[in-house]
C-alpha positions as CSV (number, residue, x, y, z in Angstrom):
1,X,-33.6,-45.8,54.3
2,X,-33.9,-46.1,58.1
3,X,-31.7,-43.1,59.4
4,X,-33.7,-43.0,63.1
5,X,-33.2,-46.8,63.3
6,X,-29.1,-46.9,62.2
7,X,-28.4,-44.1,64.6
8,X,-29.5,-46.0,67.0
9,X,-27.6,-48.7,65.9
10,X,-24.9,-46.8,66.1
11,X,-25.2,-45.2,69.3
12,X,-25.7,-48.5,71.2
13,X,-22.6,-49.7,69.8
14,X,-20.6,-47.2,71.1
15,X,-22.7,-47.6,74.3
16,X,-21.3,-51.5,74.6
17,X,-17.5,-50.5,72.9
18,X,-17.2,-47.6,75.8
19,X,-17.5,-50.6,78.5
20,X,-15.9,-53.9,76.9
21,X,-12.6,-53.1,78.9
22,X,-13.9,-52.4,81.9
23,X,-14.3,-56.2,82.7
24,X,-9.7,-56.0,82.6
25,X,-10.1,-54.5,85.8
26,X,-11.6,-58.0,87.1
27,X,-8.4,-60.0,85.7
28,X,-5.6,-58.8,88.4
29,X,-3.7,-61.3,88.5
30,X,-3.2,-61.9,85.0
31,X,-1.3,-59.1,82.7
32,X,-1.8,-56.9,80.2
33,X,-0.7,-59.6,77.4
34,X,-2.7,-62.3,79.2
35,X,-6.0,-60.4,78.8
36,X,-5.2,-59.0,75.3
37,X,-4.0,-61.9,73.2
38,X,-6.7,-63.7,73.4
39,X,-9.5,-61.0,73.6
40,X,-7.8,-59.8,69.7
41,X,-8.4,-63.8,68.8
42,X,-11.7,-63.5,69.7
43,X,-13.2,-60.0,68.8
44,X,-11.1,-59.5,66.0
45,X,-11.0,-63.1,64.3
46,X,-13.3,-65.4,65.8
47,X,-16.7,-63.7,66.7
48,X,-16.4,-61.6,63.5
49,X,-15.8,-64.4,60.6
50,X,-18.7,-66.4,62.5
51,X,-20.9,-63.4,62.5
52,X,-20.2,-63.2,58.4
53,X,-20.7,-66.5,57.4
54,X,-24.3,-66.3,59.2
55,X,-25.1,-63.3,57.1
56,X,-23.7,-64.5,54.3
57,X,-23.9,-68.1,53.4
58,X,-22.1,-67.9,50.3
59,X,-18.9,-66.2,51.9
60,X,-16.6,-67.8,50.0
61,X,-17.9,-67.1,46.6
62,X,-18.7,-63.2,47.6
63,X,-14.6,-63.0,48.7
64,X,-14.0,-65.0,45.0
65,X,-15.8,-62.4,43.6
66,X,-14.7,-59.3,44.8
67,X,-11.4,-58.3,43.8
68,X,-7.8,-59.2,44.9
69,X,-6.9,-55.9,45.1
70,X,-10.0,-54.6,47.0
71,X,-9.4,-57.5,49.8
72,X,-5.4,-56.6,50.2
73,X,-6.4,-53.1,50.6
74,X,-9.0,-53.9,53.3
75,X,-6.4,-56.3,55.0
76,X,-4.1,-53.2,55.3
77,X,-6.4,-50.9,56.8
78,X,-7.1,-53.0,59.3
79,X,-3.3,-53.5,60.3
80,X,-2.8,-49.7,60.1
81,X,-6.6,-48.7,62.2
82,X,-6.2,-51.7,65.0
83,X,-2.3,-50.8,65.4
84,X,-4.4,-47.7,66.4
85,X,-6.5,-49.7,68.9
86,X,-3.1,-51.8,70.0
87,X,-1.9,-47.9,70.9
88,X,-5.3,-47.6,72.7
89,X,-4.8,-50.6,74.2
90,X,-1.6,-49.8,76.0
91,X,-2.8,-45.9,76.5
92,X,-5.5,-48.1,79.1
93,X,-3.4,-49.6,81.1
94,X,-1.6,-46.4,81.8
95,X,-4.5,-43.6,82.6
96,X,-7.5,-45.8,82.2
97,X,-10.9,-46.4,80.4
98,X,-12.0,-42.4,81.1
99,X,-9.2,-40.9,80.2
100,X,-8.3,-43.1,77.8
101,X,-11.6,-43.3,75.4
102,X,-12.3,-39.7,75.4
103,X,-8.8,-38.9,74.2
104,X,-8.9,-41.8,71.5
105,X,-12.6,-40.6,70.5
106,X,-12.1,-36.7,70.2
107,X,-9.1,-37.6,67.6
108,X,-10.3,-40.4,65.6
109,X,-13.8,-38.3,65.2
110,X,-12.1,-35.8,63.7
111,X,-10.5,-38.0,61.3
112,X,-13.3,-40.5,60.8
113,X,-15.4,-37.9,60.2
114,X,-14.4,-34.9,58.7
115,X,-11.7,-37.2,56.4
116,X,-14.3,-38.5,54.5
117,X,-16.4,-35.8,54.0
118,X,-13.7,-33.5,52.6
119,X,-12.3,-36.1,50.4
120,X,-15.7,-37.3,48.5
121,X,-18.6,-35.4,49.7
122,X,-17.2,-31.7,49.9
123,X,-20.1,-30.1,48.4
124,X,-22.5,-31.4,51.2
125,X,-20.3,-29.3,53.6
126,X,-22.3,-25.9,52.4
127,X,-25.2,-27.6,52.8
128,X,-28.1,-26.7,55.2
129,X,-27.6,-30.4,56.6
130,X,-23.9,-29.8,55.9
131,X,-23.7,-27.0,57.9
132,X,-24.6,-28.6,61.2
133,X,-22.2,-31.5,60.6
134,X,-19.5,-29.0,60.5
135,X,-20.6,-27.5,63.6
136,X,-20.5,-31.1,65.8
137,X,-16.8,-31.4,63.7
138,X,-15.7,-28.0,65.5
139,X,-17.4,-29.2,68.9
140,X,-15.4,-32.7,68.3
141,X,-12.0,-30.5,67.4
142,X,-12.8,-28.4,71.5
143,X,-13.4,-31.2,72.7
144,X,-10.5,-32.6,72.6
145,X,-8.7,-30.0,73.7
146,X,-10.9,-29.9,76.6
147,X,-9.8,-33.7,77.0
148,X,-6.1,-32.8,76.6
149,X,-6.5,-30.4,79.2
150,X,-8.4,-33.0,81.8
151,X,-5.3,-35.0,81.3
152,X,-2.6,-32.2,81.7
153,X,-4.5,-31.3,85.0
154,X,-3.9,-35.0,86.3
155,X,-0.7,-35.7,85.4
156,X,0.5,-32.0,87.5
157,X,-1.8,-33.8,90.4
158,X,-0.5,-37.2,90.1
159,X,3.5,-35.4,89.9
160,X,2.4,-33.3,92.8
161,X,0.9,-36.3,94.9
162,X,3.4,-38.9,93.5
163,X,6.1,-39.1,91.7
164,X,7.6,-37.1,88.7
165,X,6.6,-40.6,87.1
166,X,3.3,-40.9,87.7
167,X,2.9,-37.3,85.9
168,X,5.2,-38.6,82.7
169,X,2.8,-42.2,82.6
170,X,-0.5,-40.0,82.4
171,X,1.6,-37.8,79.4
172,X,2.5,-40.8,78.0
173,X,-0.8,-42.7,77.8
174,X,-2.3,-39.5,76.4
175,X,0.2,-39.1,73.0
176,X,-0.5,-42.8,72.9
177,X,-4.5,-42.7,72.9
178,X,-4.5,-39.6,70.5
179,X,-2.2,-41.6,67.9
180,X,-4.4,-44.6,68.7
181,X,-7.5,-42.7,67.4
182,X,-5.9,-40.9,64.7
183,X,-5.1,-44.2,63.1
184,X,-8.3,-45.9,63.9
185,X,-10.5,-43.0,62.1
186,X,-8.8,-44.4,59.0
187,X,-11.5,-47.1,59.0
188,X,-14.2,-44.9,58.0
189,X,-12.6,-43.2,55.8
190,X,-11.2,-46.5,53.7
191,X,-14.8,-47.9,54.1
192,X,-16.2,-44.3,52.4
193,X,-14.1,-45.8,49.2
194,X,-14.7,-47.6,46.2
195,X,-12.8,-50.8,47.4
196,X,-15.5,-51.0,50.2
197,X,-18.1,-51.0,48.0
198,X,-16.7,-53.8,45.9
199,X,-16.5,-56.0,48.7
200,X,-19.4,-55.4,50.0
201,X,-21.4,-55.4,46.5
202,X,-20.1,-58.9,45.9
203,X,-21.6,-60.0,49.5
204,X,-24.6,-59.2,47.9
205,X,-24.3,-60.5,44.6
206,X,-22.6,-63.4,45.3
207,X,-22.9,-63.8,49.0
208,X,-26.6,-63.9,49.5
209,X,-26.2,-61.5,51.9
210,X,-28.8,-58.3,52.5
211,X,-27.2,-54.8,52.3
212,X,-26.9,-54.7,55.9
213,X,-25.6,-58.2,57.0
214,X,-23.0,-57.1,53.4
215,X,-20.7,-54.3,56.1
216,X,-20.4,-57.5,58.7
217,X,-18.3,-59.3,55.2
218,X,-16.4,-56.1,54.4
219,X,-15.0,-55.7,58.1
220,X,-14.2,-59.4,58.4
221,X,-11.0,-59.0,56.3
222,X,-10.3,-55.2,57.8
223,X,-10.6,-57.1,61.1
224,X,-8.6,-60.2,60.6
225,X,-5.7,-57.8,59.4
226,X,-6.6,-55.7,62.8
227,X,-5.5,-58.8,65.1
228,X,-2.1,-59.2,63.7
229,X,-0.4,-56.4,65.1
230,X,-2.1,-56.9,68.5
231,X,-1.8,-60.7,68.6
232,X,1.7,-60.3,67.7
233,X,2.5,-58.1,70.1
234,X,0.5,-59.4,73.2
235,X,2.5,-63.2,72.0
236,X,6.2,-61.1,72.3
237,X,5.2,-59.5,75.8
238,X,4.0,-63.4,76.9
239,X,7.3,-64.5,76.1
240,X,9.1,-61.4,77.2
241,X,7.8,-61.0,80.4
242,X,7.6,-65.0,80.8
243,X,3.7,-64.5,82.0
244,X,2.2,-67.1,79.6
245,X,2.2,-69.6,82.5
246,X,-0.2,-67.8,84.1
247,X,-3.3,-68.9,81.6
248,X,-3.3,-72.3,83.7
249,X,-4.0,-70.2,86.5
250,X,-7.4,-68.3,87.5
251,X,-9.5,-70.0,85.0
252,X,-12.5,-67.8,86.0
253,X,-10.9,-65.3,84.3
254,X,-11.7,-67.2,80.6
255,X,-15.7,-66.0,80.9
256,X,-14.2,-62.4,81.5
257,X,-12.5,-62.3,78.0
258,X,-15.5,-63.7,76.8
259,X,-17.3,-61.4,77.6
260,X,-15.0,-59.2,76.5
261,X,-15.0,-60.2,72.9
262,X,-18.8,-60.1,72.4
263,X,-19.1,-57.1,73.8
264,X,-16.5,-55.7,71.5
265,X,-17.3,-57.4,68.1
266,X,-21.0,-56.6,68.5
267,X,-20.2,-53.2,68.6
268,X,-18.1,-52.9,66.0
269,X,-20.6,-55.2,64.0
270,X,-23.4,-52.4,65.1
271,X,-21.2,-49.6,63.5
272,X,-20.5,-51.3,60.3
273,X,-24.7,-52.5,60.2
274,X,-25.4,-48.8,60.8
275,X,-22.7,-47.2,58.4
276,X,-24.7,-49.0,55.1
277,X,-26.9,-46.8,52.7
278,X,-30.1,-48.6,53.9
279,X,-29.7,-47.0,57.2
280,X,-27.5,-43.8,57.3
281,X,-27.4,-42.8,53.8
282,X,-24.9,-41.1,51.6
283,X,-22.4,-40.1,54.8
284,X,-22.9,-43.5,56.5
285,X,-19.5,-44.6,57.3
286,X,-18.5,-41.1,58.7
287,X,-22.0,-40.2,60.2
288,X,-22.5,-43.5,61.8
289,X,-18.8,-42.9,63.6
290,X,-19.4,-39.7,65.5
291,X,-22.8,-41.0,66.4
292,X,-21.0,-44.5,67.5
293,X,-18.1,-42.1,69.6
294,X,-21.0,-40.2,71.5
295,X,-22.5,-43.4,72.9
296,X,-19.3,-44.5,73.4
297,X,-17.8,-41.1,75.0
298,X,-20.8,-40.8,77.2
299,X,-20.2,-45.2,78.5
300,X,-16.4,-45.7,78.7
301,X,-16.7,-42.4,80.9
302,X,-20.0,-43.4,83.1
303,X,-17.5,-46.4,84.0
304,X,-14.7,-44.9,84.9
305,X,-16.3,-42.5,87.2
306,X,-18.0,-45.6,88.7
307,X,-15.0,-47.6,88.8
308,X,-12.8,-44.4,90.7
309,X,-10.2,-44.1,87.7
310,X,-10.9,-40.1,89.0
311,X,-10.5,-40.5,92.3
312,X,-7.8,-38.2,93.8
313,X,-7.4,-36.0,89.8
314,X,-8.4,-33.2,91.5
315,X,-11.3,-31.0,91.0
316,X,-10.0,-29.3,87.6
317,X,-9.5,-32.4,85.9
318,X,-12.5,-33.3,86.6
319,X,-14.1,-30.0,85.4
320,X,-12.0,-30.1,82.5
321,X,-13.6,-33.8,81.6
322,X,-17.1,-33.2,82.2
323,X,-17.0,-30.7,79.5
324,X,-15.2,-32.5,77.2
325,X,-17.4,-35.0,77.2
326,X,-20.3,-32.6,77.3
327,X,-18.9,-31.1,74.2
328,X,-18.7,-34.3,72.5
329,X,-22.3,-35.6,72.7
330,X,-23.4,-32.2,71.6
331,X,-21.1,-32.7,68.6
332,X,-22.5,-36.5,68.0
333,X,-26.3,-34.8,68.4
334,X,-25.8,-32.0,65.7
335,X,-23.3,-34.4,63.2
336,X,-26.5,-36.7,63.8
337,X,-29.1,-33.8,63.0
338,X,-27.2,-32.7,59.8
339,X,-27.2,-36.1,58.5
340,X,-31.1,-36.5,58.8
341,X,-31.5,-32.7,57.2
342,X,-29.3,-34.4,54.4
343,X,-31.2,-37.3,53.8
């Protein structure tokens, strides 16, 4: 078991996640739906099923192998946790990457991580090790309201300095990154389950895949059922909103979702590497999550400063965030701790 190694793992890919949408802000011409149809192809179809067959060269047989029902059920989850990141999605084009991530991370941590924990592992709870992972679950819990408050504290500027609708957008986007991250802290939760390890026991078997390269073959099915809802969404605003023409125009913006994509998938791919016994242990899934939202709280947020999504909040917002997001990298740092005192 290599817990130092997979936390790092785990940390770096939420370093990358925090910043794959920052690159949107490059594509102005183009909308929402231009950027997002076919960054969901790529990151959440593509990249991921040729990142699987690499680890596993028997694919095929380890998916024959596992069962029907285990496959369906992993299909599912990844309808219901990326309709989560579809939510996200939109949440980011109304109050941006800051505001945005630390929202969706605060609530899906506290599903993603105390979920799991309560439904299979509650007798590590009383645990020495146990004990400090509660303790980073209470941080994660302030947080967020320390988050919600950031947000109120714009919207009253933005009403103030604006318009009554500039104030309702920032509201808005805030419900709809807290829903987005309640619904994406279902995926470690469903991979905590025994369908999870099916799949990911026939990679092995079956596959020829190690134990670690085995997560990248259980998310490819969770992340193939992710990209409907968000492909078929970004296809009805194209036609909607009669902006599909605009993929013949700007062609520099291809590389950008591009880079996108790889950015995305290979931290997702991180998280799920990191979230296997070999590396985190026992509480993988759930561990590796907060540990994967700290890297990514601390990114997402270092870019939005940079990139002025703050500019003009006013100086309690501000406040407001800062310890939010100091909150939630202490929480990451003692869930992190407990987990190494557990193993």
């Amino acid at each position: 078991m290599n817990v130092i190694f997979g936390a790092l793992l785990a940390v770096l890919g939420g370093a990358i996640n925090g910043m794959f949408a920052l690159p949107m802000k490059l594509t102005k011409k183009w909308s929402w739906e231009n950027v997002w149809l076919p960054f969901s192809a790529l990151a959440l179809f593509i990249f991921p099923y040729l990142v699987a067959t690499m680890g596993a060269p028997q694919l095929c047989a380890a998916y024959r192998n596992a069962q029907p029902s285990s496959l369906v059920i992993a299909f599912f989850l990844g309808i219901a946790a990326y309709g989560g990141s579809l939510l996200f999605g939109i949440a980011l084009s109304l109050i941006g990457n800051s505001l945005a991530f630390s929202l969706l991370v605060a609530s899906m941590s506290a599903v993603g991580v105390l979920a799991p924990m309560l439904a299979f592992h509650p007798a590590l709870l009383g645990t020495p090790g146990g004990r400090w992972i509660d303790l980073g679950i209470a941080f994660m819990f302030i947080a967020l309201i320390a988050c919600g408050r950031a947000g109120t504290h714009m919207a009253g500027k933005k009403s103030t300095d604006a318009t009554q609708k500039g104030g309702s957008q920032v509201i808005t986007g805030m419900l709809l990154a807290i829903a987005g991250g309640v619904l994406s802290g279902l995926m470690p939760l469903g991979l905590s389950m025994a369908w999870a390890r099916d799949i990911s026991g026939a990679a092995v078997t079956f596959g020829g895949a190690s134990e670690t390269a085995a997560q990248n073959v259980l998310l490819l099915p969770i992340l193939i059922g992710g990209s409907i809802p968000n492909c078929l969404y970004a296809a009805w605003l194209l036609f909607k909103n009669k902006t599909f023409q605009r993929y013949s125009q700007n062609l520099a913006y291809w590389p950008i979702i591009l880079l996108m994509g790889v950015m995305y998938t290979g931290s997702v791919l991180m998280w799920g590497m990191s979230s296997s016994h070999s590396m985190l242990g026992t509480l993988g899934p759930s561990v590796g999550w907060a540990l994967f939202i700290g890297g990514l709280v601390v990114s997402s947020n270092v870019g939005g400063f940079a990139t002025g999504e703050w500019k003009g909040a006013g100086s309690q917002a501000l406040r407001w965030m800062v310890s939010g997001i100091t909150l939630m990298v202490l929480a990451a740092a003692l869930i992190g701790y407990g987990n190494y005192r557990l193993n």
